[in-house]
N, C-alpha and C positions, 0 to 999 in steps of 0.2 A: 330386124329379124323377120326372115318370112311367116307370114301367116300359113296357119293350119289350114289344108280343106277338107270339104266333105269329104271326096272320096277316099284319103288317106284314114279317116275315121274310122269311112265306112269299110273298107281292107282292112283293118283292124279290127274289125271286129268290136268297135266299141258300143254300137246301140246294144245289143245282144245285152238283158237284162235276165234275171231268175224269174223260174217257174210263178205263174199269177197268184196262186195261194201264197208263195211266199213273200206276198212283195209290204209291204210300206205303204199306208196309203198319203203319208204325208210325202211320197216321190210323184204321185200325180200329176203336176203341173209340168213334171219332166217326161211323163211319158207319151207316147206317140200312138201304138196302137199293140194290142195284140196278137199274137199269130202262134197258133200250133201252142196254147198253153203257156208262152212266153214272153213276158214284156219286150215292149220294143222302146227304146230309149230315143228320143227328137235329138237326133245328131246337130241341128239346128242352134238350140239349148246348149249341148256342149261345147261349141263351135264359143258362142260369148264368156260362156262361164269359165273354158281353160282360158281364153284372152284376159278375163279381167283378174284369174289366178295368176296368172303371168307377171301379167303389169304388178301386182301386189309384191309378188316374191321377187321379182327386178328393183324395186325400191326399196324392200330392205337389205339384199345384196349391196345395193349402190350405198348405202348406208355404213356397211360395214356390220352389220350383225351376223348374227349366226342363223342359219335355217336347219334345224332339223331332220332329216330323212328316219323314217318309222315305215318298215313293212319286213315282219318275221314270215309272213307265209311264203313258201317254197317257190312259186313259182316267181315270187317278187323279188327275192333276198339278192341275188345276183346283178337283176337289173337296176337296181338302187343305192348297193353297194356301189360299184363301177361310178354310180356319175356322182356321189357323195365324196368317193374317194377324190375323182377328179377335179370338184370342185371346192373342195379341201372343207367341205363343210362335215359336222357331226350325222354318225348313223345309227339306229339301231336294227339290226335284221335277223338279231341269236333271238334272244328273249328277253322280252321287255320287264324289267326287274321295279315293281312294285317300289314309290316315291322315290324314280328315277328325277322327276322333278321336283313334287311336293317335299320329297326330303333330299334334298341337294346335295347338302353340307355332309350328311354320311357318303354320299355317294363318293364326293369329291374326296374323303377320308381312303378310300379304295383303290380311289383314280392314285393320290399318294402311295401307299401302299402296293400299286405293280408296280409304279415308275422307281419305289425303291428298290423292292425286286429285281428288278430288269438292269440299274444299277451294282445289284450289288454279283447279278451272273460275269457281268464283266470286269468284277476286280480279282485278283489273283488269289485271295482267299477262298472266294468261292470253289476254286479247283483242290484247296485243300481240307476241304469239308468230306467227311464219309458219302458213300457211294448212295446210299439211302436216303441220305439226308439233301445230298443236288437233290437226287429223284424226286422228293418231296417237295421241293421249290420250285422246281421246276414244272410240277403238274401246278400247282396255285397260282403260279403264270401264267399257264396256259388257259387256266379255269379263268381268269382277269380278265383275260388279254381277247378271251371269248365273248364275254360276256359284255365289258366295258372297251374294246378296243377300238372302237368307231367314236368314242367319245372322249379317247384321250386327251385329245387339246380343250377339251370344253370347261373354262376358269369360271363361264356362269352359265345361268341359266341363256335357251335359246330364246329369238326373238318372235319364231314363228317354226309351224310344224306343217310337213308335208307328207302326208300318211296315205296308205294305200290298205284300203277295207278298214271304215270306222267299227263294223261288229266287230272283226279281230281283236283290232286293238285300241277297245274300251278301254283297259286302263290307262293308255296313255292319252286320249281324246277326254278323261275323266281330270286326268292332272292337270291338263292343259287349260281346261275352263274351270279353274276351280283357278288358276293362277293369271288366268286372260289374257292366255299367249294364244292370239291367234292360229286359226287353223286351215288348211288346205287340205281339201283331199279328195281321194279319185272315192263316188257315194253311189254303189250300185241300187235297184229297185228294190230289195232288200232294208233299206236301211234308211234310218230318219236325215235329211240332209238339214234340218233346221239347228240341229247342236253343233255344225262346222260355220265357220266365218265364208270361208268359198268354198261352198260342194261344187265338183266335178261330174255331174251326171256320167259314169259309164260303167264299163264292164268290169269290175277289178278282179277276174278270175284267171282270163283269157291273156296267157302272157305277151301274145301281141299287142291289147290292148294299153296292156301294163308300162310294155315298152315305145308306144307311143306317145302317153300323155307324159311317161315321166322323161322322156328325152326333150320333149316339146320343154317343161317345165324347166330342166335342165340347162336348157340354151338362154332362157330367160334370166337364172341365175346369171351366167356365164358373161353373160352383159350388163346384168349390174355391177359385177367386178370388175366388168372390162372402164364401164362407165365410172368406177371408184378412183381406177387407176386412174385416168384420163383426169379427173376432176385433183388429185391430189400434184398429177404433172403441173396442171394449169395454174394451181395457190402457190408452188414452187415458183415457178417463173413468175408471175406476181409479186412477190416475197421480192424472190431477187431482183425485180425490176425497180420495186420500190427502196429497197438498198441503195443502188446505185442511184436513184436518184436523189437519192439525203446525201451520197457522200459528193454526187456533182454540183448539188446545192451548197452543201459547207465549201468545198474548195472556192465556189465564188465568191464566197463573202469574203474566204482569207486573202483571195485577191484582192478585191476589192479595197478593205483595211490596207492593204499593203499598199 
């Protein structure tokens, strides 16, 4: 995978931090300089810290786990959705519903609960139900399918979260360290980056910024899957190589005896 540079950072728009009253002073180490009332973010800093979020989230892809994607605000939902979808992992980008993690097992109570739903629109009974009564099923589907639809396939908990603005979404950055599922995430000057496992030093407002680090992320993923696949080809042919040679060993000896 190619490396990030500077100046795709810097066309992004990612140093661009919030107003200096509003900043964090535990993001200091990440900041670079002031100008016009605004932190400036050390592109430098971000340049290591998405690399070794990178490396992180490629290893538990390669792994076969699940990652996370978390960003309800507007200007994220779209760009997060798209590489979630495509990387077939779990998302959330409606509203993050309160022990989504910490309490699972209800959750998963839910996730049953559309899938039977959605079952039961396409048996032929369904179309002999009053006209009210689809209609009614039909919106609690939709209300499901809203809320939990990005976490359909998810039978457990994930193994790691990739979140965009930890002030947003506190309660999920809250369940996540309370369960010590590590964390990623894009940690503007705003914001404490000491309660994430890899902060992201950058912009998380600026949807170019957004779509930078989370495509970058994304390719990272995409190669530890690629790398899964690869690594389960290779114990295949192993397998089978070692097969065949127990069975060219036994035919020997039957020779042999013979």
């Amino acid at each position: 995978m190619e490396k990030i540079t500077y100046k795709e950072l810097l066309d992004a728009g990612v140093h661009f931090g919030h107003l200096t009253r509003k900043w964090d002073p535990r993001m200091a180490p990440y900041i670079f300089m002031e100008r016009n009332g605004i932190h400036i973010i050390d592109i430098n800093k971000t340049i290591v810290a998405l690399e070794e979020a990178a490396d992180y989230l490629r290893s538990v892809a390669r792994s076969g786990r699940k990652i996370m994607f978390v960003a309800t605000k507007k200007q994220a939902k779209a760009i997060v959705e798209e590489q979630a979808k495509r990387l077939r992992m779990p998302y959330v980008t409606e509203r993050w519903l309160g022990g989504m993690l910490t309490n699972f097992a209800t959750i998963r109570k839910s996730l049953k609960k559309m899938s039977s739903i959605e079952k039961l629109m396409k048996d032929e009974a369904y179309l002999n139900l009053a006209k009210r009564e689809r209609l009614m099923i039909s919106r609690e589907k939709d209300k499901l399918r809203r809320v939990l639809g990005g976490i359909a396939e998810l039978s457990r908990l994930p193994a790691a979260l990739f979140v965009i603005d930890i002030k947003r979404e506190h309660i999920a950055v809250k369940e996540a360290l309370k369960l010590n599922i590590p964390i990623v995430a894009m940690v503007d000057t705003n914001s404490n980056p000491e309660i994430v496992d890899y902060p992201i030093p950058s912009n998380d407002d600026a949807w170019k910024s957004i779509q930078a680090i989370t495509d970058y992320i994304s390719k990272a993923v995409e190669e530890g899957l690629m790398e899964r696949k690869k690594d389960k080809e290779e114990a295949k042919l192993a397998e089978e190589e070692k097969a065949k040679r127990e069975v060219d060993s036994a035919k020997e000896k039957e020779e042999e005896k013979a």
